[in-house]
C-alpha positions, 0 to 999 in steps of 0.5 A: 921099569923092566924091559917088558914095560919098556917095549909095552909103552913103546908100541903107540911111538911104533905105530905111529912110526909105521902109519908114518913109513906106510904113508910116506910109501904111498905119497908121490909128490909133483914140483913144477916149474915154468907153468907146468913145462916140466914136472917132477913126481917124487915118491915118498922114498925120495925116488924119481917116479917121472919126469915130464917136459913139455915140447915148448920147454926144449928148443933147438938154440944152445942157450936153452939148455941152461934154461931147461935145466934151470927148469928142472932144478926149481921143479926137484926143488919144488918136490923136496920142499913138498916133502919137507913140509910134509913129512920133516927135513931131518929126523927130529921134524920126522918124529914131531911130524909123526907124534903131532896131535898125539897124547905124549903123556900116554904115549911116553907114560911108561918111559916117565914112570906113568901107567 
């Protein structure tokens, strides 16, 4: 197989890549936690689009913080777990995620001698 083979049979893997990329552009994911008292959106590049923390959830006694801050941590967690399940946790899940429900055979039919 030539290159120009080579890259014509690669351009399905590259658009599902890039409908992948522009999918995950657009996502914002929202994790809660203590019954929505706080809520973290993340966007889809795993950037911090807002954090919300409703007045229940701060109280003036010292002991609070911590709980706050546990707050916050199981709603980042809750975000990310979102992402995961969504997109993959490492790049291998993100390119099963991605080729899911698509024809291996004519997507990797150039790269395996296939027409």
């Amino acid at each position: 197989m030539d290159l120009s083979q080579l890259m014509a049979s690669m351009g399905p893997i590259q658009e599902a890549m890039k409908q992948q990329e522009e999918e995950r552009a657009q996502t914002i994911l929202e994790g809660r936690s203590g019954g929505g008292a706080v809520s973290i959106r993340l966007r889809g590049d795993l950037s911090v689009a807002g954090i919300a923390i409703t007045p229940t959830a701060v109280s003036s006694d010292a002991d609070d913080v911590t709980m706050l801050e546990d707050l916050i941590h199981t709603a980042l967690s809750d975000a990310l777990k979102q992402y995961r399940d969504r997109f993959g946790a490492n790049a291998e899940e993100q390119m099963q995620k991605t080729l899911a429900g698509s024809d291996m055979a004519s997507l990797l039919g150039g790269l395996m001698g296939g027409r």
